[in-house]
MARFIBA-278453 format. One line per 4 residues: number of its first residue (from 0); for each residue x, y, z of C-alpha. Coordinates in steps of 0.5 Angstrom, whole numbers. Each point is the difference from the previous one (the first is absolute). Example, Ala and Ser with C-alpha at 12.3 -4.5 7.8 and 13.67 -1.06 7.14 Angstrom:
2
0 = 25/-9/16; 2/7/-2
//
This chain:
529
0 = -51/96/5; -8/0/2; -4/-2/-5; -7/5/-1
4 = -3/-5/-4; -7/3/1; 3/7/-4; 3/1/-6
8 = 5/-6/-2; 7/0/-4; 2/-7/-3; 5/0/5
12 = -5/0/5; -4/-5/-3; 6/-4/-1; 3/0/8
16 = -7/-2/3; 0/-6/-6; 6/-2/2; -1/0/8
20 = -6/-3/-1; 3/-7/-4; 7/0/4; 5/2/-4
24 = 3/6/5; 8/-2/-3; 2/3/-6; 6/-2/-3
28 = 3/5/-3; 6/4/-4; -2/7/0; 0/4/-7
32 = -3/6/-2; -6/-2/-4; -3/-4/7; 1/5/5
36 = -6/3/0; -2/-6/3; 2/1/6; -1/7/2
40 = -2/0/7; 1/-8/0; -4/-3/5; 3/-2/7
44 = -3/-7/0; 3/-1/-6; 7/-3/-1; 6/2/-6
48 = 5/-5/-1; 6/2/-4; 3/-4/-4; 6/2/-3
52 = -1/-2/-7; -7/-2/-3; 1/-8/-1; 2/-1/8
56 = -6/5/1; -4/-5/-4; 3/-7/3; -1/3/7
60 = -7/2/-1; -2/-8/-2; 4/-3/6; -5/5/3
64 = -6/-2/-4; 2/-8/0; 1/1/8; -6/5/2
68 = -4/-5/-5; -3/7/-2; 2/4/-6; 5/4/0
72 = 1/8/-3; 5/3/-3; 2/6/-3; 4/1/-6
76 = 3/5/-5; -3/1/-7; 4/-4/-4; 6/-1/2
80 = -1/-2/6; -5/-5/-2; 6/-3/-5; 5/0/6
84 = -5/-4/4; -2/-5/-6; 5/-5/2; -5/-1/6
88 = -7/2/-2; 2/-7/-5; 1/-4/7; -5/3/3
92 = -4/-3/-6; 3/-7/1; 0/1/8; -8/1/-1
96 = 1/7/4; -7/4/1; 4/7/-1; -3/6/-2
100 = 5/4/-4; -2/7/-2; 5/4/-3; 1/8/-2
104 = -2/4/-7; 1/6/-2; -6/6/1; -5/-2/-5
108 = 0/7/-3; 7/-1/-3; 0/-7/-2; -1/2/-7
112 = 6/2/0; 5/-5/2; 1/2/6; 7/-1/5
116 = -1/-6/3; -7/-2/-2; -1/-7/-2; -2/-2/-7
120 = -5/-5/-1; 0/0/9; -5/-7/0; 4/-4/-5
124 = 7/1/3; -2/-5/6; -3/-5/-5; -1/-6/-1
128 = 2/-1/8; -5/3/3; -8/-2/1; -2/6/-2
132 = 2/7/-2; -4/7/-1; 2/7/0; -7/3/2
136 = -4/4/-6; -1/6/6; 3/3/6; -7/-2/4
140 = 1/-8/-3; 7/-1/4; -4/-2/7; -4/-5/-4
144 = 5/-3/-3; 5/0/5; -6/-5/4; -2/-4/-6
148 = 8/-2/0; 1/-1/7; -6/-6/-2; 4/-3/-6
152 = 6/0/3; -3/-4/6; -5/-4/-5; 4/-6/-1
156 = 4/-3/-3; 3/6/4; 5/5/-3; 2/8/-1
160 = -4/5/-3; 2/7/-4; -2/7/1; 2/6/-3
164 = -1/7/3; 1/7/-3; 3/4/5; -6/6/0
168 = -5/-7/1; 1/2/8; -3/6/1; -6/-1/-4
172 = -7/-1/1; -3/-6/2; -6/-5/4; 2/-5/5
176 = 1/-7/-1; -6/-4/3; 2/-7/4; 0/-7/-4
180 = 2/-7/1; 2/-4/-4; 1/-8/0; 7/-2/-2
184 = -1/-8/0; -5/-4/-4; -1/-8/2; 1/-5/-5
188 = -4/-4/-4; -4/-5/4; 0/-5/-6; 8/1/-1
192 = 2/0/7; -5/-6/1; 4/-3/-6; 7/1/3
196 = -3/-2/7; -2/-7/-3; 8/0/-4; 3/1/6
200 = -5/-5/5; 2/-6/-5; 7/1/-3; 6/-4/5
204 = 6/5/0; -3/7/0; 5/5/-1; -1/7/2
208 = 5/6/-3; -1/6/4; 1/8/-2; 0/6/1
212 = -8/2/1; -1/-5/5; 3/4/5; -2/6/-4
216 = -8/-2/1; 2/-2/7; -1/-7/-1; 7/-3/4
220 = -5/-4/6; -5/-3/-6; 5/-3/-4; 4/-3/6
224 = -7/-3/1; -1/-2/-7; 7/-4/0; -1/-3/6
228 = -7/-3/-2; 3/-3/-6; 7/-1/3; 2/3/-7
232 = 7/2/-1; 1/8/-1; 6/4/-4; 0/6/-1
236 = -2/3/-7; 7/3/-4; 2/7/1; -4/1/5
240 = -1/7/4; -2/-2/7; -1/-6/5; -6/-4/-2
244 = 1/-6/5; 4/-1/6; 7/-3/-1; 1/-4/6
248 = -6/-5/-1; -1/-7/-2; -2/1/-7; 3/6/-2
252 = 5/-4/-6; 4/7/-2; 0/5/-7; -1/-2/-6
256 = 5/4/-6; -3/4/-5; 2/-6/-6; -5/-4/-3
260 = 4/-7/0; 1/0/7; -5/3/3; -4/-7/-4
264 = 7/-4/2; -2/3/8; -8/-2/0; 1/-6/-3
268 = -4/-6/3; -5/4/2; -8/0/-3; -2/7/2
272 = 3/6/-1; -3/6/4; 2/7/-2; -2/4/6
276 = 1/9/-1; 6/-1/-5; 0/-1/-8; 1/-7/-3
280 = 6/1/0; 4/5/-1; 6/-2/-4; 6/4/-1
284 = 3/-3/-6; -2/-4/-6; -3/-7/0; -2/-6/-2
288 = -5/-6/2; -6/0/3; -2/5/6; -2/-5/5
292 = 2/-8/2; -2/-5/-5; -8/-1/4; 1/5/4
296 = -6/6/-2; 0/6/2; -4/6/3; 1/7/2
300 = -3/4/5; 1/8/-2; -2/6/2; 2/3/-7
304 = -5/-2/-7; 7/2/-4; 4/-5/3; -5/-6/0
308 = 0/2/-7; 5/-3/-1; 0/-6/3; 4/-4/-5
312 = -5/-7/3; -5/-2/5; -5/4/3; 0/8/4
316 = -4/2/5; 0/7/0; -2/3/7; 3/3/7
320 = 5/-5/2; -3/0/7; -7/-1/-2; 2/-6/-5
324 = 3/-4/5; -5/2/6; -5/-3/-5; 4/-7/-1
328 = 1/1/7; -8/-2/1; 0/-6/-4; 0/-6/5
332 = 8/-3/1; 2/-4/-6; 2/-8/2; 8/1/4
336 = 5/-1/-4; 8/-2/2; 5/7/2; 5/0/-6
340 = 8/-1/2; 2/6/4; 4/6/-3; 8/-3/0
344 = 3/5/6; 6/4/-3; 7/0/3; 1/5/5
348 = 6/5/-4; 7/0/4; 4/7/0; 6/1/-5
352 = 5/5/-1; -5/4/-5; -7/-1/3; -5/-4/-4
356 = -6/3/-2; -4/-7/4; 4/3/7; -2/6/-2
360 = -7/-1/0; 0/-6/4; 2/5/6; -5/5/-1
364 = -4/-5/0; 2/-1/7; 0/6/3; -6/3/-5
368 = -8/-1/4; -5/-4/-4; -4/6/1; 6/5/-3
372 = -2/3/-7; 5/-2/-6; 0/3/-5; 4/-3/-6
376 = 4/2/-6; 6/-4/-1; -2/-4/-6; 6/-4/0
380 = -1/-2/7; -7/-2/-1; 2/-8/-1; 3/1/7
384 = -4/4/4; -5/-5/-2; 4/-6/3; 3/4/6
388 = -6/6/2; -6/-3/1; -7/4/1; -5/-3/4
392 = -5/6/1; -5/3/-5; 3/7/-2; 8/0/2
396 = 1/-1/-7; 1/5/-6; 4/-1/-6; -1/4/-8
400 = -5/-4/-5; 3/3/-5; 8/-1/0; 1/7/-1
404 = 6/3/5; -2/6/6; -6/-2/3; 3/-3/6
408 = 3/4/4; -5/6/-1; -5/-6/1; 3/-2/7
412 = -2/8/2; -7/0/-1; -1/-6/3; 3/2/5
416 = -5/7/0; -6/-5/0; 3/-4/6; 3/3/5
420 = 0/-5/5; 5/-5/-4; 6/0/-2; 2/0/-7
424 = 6/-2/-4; 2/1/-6; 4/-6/-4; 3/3/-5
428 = 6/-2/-6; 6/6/-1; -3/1/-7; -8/0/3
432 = 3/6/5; 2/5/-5; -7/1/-4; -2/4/5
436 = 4/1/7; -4/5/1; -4/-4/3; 5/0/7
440 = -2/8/0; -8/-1/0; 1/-6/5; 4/5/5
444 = -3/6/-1; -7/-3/3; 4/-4/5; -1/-6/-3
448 = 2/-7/4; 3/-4/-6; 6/-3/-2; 3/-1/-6
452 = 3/-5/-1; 5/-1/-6; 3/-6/-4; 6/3/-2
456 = 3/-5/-5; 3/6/-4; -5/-3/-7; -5/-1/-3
460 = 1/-7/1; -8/-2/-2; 2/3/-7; 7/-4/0
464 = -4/-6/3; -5/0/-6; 5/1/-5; 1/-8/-3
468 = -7/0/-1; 1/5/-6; 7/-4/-3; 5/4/6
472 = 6/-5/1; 3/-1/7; 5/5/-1; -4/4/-4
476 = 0/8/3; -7/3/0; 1/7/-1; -3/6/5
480 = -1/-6/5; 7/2/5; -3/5/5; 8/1/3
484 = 2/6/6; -7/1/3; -2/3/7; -6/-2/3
488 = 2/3/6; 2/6/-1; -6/2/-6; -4/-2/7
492 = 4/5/5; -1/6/-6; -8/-1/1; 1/0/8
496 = 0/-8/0; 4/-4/5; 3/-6/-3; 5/-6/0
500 = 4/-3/-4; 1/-8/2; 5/-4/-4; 1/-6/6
504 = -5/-5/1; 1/1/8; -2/7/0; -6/-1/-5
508 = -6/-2/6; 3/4/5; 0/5/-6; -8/0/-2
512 = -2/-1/8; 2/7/1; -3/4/-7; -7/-5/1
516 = 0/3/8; 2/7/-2; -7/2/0; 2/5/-6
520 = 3/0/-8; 6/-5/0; 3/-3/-5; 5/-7/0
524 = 5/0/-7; 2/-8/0; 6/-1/-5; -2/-8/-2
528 = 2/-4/-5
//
């Protein structure tokens, strides 16, 4: 469709041209009855990705958006399509995704009359993990908002935006939106980031903890620099949903848990602790005791005012992580200090009978590009892929911040979208891949070159592991944690996806060498202890 926009313009027109103008041609979508009126002579400089239900259209849309580093649409059906894809919208939330997330609505005209699937209070459904909500007053105001969410949903701290659209809206009258820009970073303090310079320049053992905004915001290169002109340890912050720092390198000291009595037992004997684009701390359970070492002070750099709100002591600097660290950059070098100890090199892992997770991960490693894209969704493997898969590129890295099950695989799709010049695995658990293995569909019907590789250990072995923290004993059952009888193969063959099924540890490399080489939609079952 070729927009004439000098004559009479609908809402439609006027939303194709915004759209083009800000990037966002890819529209993950389900198709429902309420948002058809939508596509009518669908542009064909645009793109329609089908999901098979609404979470796995909203977890491919934020790999996409967190890949691309733009916003990403996506297109949902009244309120039963939002409430199937909640689960990811919250994750979304938590990942930091700019997505703007438009949903159907019954024709104006009838919505008095609680109408067939309308959408009763459209804007609260979505709330409280949206930045912003609307429903437009008129059919002419559906443009405007559309661009006025995009600038929200890109402001950061980053995240999704919600708006609701009566079916009749498209075909209405409206006027073309004019071209804005909108900065979407700010600069820190300059009495706060030269206080936190001064700390940093006289403290002895600085450590630095890094999360995922850094890599968000682009700063891999300026933290590297960073740690080395201090000679600062850096961990990487609790559950953490991206690779903030390479893992190969001389300072790189591992992953702090997300318990406040040993992330203090892990920092112990510094006298500084640098939060860098992460929360200090996220925790999981309850705890006690101070938040940092005994004469250790803390500072924050966050591009979130909520989050450094809460900073439980010390002081935050709310600013883009990159610019915050350019600005410490330009400071004159501090006196040298000594290196710290080096990380303690981990043990290779032998094959067994039964494979262990370690082998598993370690051969994927071996066979895997530092430059491939992982995204992971295997929680009780976490630990281990953190010793046994190590990231040394910004961007190869994307987890979900929110702990919720069935981002990963959709996930894996969009990224895959925004780069189709790398290879994509998916590293999922059995129990992750039933939340949404329609994902599988997406990723061949688009001709995607992702693997999926799935850890099948027939449980929910992250619940039984967390178990003794709530009073469980050894012998204990956990009940809904046994997961037995799946085929991972066979679920792939029916969605027209090669797959393998490796229970022997010497088929295992020979195994990943072929699906990561296939140039197409693979996946790799392994049976692991």
């Amino acid at each position: 469709m070729q927009e004439n926009l000098t004559g009479p313009l609908t809402v439609r027109d006027a939303v194709i041209d915004l759209l083009r103008r800000l990037g966002m041609t890819a529209v993950f979508a389900n198709p429902g009855s309420t948002e058809l009126p939508m596509f009518r002579d669908f542009p064909s400089d645009f793109r329609y990705v089908l999901g098979l239900q609404e979470a796995v259209v909203v977890g491919m849309a934020d790999g996409y958006a967190q890949a691309s580093g733009n916003a990403a649409l996506v297109n949902l059906h009244s309120a039963a399509g939002v409430g199937n894809a909640m689960g990811n919208i919250f994750t979304a939330f938590r990942n930091r995704t700019p997505l703007v997330v438009t949903a159907g609505q019954q024709a104006r005209s009838i919505l008095p009359f609680d109408p067939f699937l309308s959408a009763t209070q459209a804007t609260d459904l979505p709330r409280p993990y949206v930045k912003w909500s609307i429903e437009p007053a008129r059919a002419a105001d559906v443009p405007l908002a559309l661009a006025r969410a995009y600038h929200v949903a890109m402001q950061e701290p980053r995240g999704p935006v919600f708006v609701s659209i009566p079916v009749d809206d498209w075909d209405q009258p409206a006027e073309p939106v004019a071209p804005t820009r909108v900065s979407t970073r700010s600069r820190p303090d300059p009495e706060r980031i030269a206080e936190l310079g001064e700390a940093l320049d006289g403290c002895e053992r600085p450590a630095f903890v890094v999360g995922s905004e850094l890599d968000r915001a682009g700063a891999w290169d300026e933290a590297v620099q960073l740690a080395e002109r201090h000679n600062a340890r850096v961990y990487v912050a609790p559950m953490s949903s991206r690779c903030s720092f390479p893992e190969d390198h001389r300072l790189f000291a591992g992953f702090l848990p997300a318990m406040r009595e040993k992330i203090v037992q892990a920092l112990g004997g510094h006298d500084l602790v640098f939060a860098i684009g992460a929360p200090a701390f996220t925790y999981h359970v309850e705890g006690s005791g101070p938040h940092v070492p005994a004469g250790a002070s803390l500072y924050q750099l966050i591009d979130d005012p909520s989050t450094a709100a809460w900073i439980p002591v010390g002081t935050s600097v709310v600013a883009n992580v990159q610019l915050g660290l350019r600005d410490l950059l330009t400071r004159a070098a501090p006196a040298s200090r000594p290196l710290p100890a080096p990380r303690p090199a981990r043990e290779r892992a032998e094959p067994s009978d039964v494979m262990s997770v370690a082998y598993a991960l370690q051969t994927l490693a071996e066979v895997r590009h530092a430059a491939d894209i992982v995204v992971e969704e295997a929680p009780s493997s976490r630990p281990v892929m953190q010793q046994y898969l190590p990231f040394t590129r910004s961007a190869t890295f994307f987890t979900m911040a929110s702990g919720g099950l069935g981002y990963g695989m959709p996930a894996a799709v969009g990224v895959a979208l925004a780069k189709p010049d790398r290879r994509v695995i998916g590293l999922i658990g059995d129990g992750s891949t039933m939340y949404s293995p329609q994902a599988i569909y997406s990723a061949v019907q688009l001709g995607l070159p992702v693997t999926f590789v799935i850890l099948n250990n027939s449980r929910y072995a992250a619940l039984q592991d967390f178990a003794p923290v709530f009073g469980f004993g050894p012998s204990d059952p956990v009940q809904g944690t046994d997961l037995p009888g799946l085929d991972f193969v066979a679920l792939a063959q029916g969605m027209g996806c090669r797959g393998v099924r490796v229970t022997d540890a010497a088929r295992l490399k020979a195994a990943l060498d072929e699906a990561l080489s296939a140039n197409e939609t693979r996946l790799v079952e392994i049976v692991v202890s």
